[in-house]
C-alpha positions in Angstrom: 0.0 0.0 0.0 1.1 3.4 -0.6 2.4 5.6 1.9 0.9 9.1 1.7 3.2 11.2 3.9 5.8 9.9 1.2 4.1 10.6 -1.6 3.4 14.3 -0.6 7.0 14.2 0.7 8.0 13.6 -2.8 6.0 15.8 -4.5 7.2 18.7 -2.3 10.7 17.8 -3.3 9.6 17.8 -6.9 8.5 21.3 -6.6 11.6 22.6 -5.5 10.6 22.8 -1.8 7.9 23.8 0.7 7.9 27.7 -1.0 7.4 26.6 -4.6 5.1 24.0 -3.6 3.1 26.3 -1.7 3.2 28.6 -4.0 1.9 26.7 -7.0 -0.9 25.3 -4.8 -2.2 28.0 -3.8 -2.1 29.8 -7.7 -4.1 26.0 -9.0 -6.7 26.7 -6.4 -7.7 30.4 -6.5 -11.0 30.3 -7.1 -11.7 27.4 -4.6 -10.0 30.7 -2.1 -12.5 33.1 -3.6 -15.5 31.1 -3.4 -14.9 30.5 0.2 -14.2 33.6 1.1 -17.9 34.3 -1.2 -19.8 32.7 1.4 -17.9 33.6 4.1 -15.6 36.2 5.1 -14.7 35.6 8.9 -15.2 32.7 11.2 -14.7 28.9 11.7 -13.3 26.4 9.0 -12.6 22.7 9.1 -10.3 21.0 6.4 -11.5 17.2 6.8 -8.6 15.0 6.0 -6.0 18.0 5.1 -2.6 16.3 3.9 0.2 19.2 3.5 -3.0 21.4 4.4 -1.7 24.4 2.1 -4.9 25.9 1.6 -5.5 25.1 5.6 -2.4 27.6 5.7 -3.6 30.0 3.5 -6.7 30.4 5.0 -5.7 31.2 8.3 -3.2 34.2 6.4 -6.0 36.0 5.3 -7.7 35.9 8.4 -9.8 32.8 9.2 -9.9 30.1 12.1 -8.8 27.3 10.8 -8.6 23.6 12.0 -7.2 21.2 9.6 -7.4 17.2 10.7 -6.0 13.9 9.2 -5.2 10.6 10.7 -1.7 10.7 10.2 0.5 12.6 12.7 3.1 12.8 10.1 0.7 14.9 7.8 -0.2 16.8 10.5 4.0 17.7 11.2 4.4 18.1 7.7 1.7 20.8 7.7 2.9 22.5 10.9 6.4 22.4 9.3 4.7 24.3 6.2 3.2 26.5 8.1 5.8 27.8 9.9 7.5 28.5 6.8 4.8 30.9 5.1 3.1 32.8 7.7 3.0 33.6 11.8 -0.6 32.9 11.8 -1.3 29.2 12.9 -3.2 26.3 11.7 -4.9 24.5 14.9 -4.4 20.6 13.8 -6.0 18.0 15.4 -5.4 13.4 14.4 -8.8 12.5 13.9 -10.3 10.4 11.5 -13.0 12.2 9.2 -15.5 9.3 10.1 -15.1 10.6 13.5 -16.2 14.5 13.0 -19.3 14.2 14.6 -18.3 13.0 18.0 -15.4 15.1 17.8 -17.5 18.6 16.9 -20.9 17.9 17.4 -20.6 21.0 20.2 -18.5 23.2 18.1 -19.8 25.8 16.1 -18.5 25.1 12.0 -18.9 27.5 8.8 -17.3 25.6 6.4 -16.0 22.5 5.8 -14.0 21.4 2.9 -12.1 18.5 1.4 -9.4 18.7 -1.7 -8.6 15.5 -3.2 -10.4 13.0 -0.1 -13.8 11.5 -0.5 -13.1 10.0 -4.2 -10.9 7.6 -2.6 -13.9 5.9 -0.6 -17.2 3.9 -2.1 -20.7 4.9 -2.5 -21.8 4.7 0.9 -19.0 6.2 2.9 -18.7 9.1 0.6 -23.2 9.5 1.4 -22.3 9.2 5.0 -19.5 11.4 5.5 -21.2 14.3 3.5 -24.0 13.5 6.0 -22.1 14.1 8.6 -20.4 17.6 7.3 -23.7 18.8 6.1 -24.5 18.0 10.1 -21.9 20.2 11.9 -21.4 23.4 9.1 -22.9 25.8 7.4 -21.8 25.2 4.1 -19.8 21.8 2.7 -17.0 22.2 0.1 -16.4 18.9 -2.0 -13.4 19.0 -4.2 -12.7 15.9 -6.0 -10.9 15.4 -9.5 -13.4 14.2 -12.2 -13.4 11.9 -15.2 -11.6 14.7 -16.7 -8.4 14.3 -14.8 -5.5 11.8 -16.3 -5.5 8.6 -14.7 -1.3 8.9 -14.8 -2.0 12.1 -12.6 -3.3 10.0 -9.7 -1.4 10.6 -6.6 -2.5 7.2 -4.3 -3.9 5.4 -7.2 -7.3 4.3 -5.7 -8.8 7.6 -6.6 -12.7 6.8 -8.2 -12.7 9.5 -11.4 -16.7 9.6 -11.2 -19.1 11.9 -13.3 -20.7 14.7 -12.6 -23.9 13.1 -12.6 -22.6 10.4 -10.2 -21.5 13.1 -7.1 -24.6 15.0 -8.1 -26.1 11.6 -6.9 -24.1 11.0 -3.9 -24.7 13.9 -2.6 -28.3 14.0 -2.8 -28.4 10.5 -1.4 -26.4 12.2 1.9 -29.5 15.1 1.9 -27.9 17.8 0.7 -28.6 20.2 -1.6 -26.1 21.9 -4.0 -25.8 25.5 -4.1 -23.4 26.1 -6.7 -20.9 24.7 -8.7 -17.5 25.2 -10.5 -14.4 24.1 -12.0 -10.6 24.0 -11.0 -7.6 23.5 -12.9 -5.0 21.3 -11.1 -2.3 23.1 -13.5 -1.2 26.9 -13.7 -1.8 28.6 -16.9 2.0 27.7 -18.2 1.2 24.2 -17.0 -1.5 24.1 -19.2 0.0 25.7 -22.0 2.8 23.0 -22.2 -0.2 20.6 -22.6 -2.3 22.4 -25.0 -4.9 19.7 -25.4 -6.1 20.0 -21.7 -7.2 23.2 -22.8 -10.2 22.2 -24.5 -11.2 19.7 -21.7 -13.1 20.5 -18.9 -11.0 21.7 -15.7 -10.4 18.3 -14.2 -11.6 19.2 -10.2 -15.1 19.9 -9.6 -16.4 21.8 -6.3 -19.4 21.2 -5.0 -20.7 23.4 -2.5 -23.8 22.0 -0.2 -25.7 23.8 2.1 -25.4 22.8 5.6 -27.8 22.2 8.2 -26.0 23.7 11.1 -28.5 26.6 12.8 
């Protein structure tokens, strides 16, 4: 089985280090930044199952309170380690599983939670009941997850599920939640994309979902 604090270990050396890596993060997910910021401009965020946690990071920069978990404690150094390198402001990181989120903030007051990259790597019925769960403790639920569109030699873990549209559409309506809006993100910068001219004309391989919670 893979090892994922190796393969993000690998990837940051691939990059050139933690600063490049960040850096070109951050540019790939722009509008995922804007679009929370959309719904909200202050208060409480939760990145369920974080991994380097970069937009965890950037987040709390501009201003937010951010809590980023995973199950690994080596993610969760890696992502203190990162932090620590771009900004003063700090990432709260807890280990805890995100089929444990209920228990763990069922008292705790959540605006939004969202997920890069997590709940393709799960089947049908995990993925209905940990949206259930999200859509429990937050205001608003941010699903990111690379689509049929994204090139199966870009996997990172190699279990990753490259469903449709129509099939998270599903999924997610299965959990109870309703959609709110939707859009696209590249997973390349602009040069990236350049250099591979035919991705151009496909659609931007990550999808966001954004469902509207029931916390009051």
């Amino acid at each position: 089985m893979k090892d994922w604090y190796i393969l993000y270990k690998n990837d940051i050396e691939n990059n050139n280090g933690i600063k490049e890596y960040y850096n070109k993060k951050i540019c790939n997910r722009k509008k995922l930044i804007n679009k929370i910021i959309k719904y909200k401009k202050e208060g409480k965020i939760l990145e369920a199952g974080c991994g380097t946690g970069v937009l965890s990071v950037k987040l709390s920069d501009i201003g937010y309170d951010v809590i980023a978990i995973d199950n690994d404690e080596r993610m969760l150094e890696l992502l203190n380690k990162i932090n620590k390198i771009i900004t003063k402001k700090r990432v709260q990181t807890k280990k805890i599983d995100i089929f444990n989120l209920k228990d763990k903030f069922k008292e705790e007051k959540i605006d939004i939670i969202f997920s890069v990259g997590v709940l393709e790597h799960f089947k049908d019925k995990e993925i209905i009941n940990l949206i259930k769960t999200q859509i429990s403790i937050s205001n608003y639920v941010f699903i990111a997850i690379p689509t049929k569109y994204f090139n199966k030699n870009e996997a990172l873990y190699g279990n990753e599920r490259f469903l449709s549209y129509k099939k998270w559409r599903s999924l997610i309506k299965e959990s109870g939640g309703t959609i709110i809006e939707e859009f696209s993100c590249q997973n390349q910068s602009f040069f990236g994309i350049i250099k591979n001219i035919r991705k151009y004309f496909r659609p931007a391989p990550i999808r966001v979902f954004v469902v509207k919670g029931d916390r009051k």
